[in-house]
N, C-alpha and C positions, 0 to 999 in steps of 0.2 A: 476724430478729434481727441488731444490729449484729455482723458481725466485729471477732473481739478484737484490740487493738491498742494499741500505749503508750497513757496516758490522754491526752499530749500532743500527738497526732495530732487529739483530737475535741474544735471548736469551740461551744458552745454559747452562742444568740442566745436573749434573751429579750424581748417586743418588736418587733410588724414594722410600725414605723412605715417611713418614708423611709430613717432612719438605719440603723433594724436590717436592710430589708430590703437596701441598701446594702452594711451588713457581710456577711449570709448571699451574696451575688452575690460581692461580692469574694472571699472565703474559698472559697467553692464550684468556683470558676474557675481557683483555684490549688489546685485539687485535694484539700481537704482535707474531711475530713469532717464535717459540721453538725447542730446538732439546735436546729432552730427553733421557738419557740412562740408562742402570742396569741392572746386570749381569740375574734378577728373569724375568722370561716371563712373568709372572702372572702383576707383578707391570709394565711391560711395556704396557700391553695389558690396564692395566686400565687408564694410561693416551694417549690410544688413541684416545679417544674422545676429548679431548685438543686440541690435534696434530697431524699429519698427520708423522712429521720426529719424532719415539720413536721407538728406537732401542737396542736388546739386546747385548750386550758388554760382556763376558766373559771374556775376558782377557783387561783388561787395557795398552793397548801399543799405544806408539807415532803412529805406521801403523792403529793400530784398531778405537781410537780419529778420524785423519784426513779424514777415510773411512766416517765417519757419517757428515763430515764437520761442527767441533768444532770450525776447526783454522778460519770458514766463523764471528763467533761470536764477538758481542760489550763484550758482557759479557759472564760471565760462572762461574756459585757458584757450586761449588763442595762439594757436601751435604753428605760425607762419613764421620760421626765424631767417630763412633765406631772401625772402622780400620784402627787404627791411619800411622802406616805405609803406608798403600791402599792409604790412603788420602792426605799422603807427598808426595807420589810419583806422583800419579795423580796432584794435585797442580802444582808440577814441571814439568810435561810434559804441562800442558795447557798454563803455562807459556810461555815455548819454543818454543808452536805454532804460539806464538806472541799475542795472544789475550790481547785485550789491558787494561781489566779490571776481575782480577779475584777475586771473593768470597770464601773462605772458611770455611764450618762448622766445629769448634772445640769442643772437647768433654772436656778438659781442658785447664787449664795458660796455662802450658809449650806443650802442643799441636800447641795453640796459639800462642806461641811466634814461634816455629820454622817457623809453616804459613805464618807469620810476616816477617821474616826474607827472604824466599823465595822471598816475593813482594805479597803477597795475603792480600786483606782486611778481616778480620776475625770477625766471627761473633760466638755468643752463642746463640744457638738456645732458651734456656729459656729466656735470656731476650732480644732477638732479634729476632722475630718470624718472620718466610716467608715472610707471607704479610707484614710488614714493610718493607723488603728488593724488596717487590713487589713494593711497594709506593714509598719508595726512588728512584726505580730506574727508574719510568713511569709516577709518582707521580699523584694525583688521588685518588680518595675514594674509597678504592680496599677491605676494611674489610670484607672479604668473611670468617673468620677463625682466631681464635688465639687460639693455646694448652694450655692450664694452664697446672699444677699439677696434678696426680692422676686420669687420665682421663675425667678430665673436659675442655669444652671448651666451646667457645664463636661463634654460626653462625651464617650467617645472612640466613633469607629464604625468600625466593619470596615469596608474600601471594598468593594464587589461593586454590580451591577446597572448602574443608568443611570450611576455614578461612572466605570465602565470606561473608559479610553480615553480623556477627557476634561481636559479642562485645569483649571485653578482659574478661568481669566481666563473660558474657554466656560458655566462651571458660576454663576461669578456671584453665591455664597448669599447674599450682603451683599441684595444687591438684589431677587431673586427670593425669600428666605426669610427674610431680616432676622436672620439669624446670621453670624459671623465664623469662618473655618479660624483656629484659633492653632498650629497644629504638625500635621507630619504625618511618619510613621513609615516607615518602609524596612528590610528587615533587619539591625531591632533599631537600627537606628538614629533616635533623632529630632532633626527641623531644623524651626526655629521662624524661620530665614530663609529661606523657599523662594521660587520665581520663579512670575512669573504663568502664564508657560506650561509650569508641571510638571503633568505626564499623571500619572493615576492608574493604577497594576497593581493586578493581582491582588495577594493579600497587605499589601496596603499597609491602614495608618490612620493616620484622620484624628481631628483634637482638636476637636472646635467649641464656643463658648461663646455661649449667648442665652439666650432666655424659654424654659422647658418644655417649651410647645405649640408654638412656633418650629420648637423642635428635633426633638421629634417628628412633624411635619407633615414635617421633612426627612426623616427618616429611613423614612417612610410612602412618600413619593414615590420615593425611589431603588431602594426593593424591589421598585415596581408594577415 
């Protein structure tokens, strides 16, 4: 059973596409409490590492919400933007719960606007991306992810393993892994001018922006 707690401590995700599981990571990592749903086992099982309350939901009903205790929630973004109807509905039931601030991802305007209309704050995932909705809402330096276009995106990575020790200029990603460093991190500091021959520590992160599987083929290699 969750422990009790303002209601405005507990985030609830509806939705684990990219975006939503995006927001359950960011929110999780800042320590807050989550309750994630969607109808796919596979996308729930993978944000259980987040979270302990990730439940599969098949059917979206007022009875099925409150069993997972949505109505406990400060918040609740509703990240279904592809079924547009799934999404008006759900919107309006999380409303009814009472929860006192609700997000909605829209796929369009007129999507939008009827979200709008309901009482939901509306968001576009292209140019509102998770973690800013992470930021706004815990606020905090939470850039863990932003999707660009075309399968490119922006992550940030813990340095550890083969980065250790290592320079940018030895390390090479441009060439060897077809991603670019844009920033890297120091305590709490970040510099977005750094020099070719800055070593990596412990503690230290890095920003890299490329293709997906770029990125992840990087970040595969440096933990071997």
């Amino acid at each position: 059973m969750m422990k009790k707690q303002l209601k405005t401590d507990i985030y609830g995700v509806i939705g684990l596409g990219r975006f939503g599981t995006a927001l359950v990571k960011t929110l999780a990592e800042a320590g807050k409490e989550v309750i994630a749903i969607d109808k796919n086992e596979e996308k729930v099982k993978a944000v259980r590492r987040y979270t302990d309350y990730a439940f599969v939901v098949d059917n979206l009903s007022e009875e099925a919400l409150k069993e997972t205790g949505m109505q406990n929630c400060g918040t609740v973004t509703v990240c279904i933007g592809e079924q547009v109807d799934i999404s008006i509905l759900t919107t309006m039931l999380v409303i009814k719960l009472g929860v006192p601030q609700v997000i909605a991802k829209a796929a369009s305007e007129v999507h939008g606007e009827v979200l709008k209309r309901l009482g939901a704050t509306v968001v576009y995932p292209e140019a509102d991306m998770a973690v800013r909705i992470g930021k706004r809402l815990i606020s905090g330096n939470l850039l863990d992810y932003i999707a660009l276009d075309d399968g490119v995106e922006v992550r940030r990575i813990a340095v550890g393993g083969k980065l250790l020790g290592r320079t940018i200029r030895e390390l090479d990603v441009r060439k060897v892994y077809g991603i670019n460093i844009i920033a890297v991190e120091r305590d709490h500091r970040t510099d977005v001018e750094f020099a070719a021959d800055y070593k990596f520590a412990e503690g230290d992160t890095v920003s890299v922006v490329g293709k997906v599987e770029k990125i992840d083929r990087f970040e595969r290699a440096i933990q071997e």
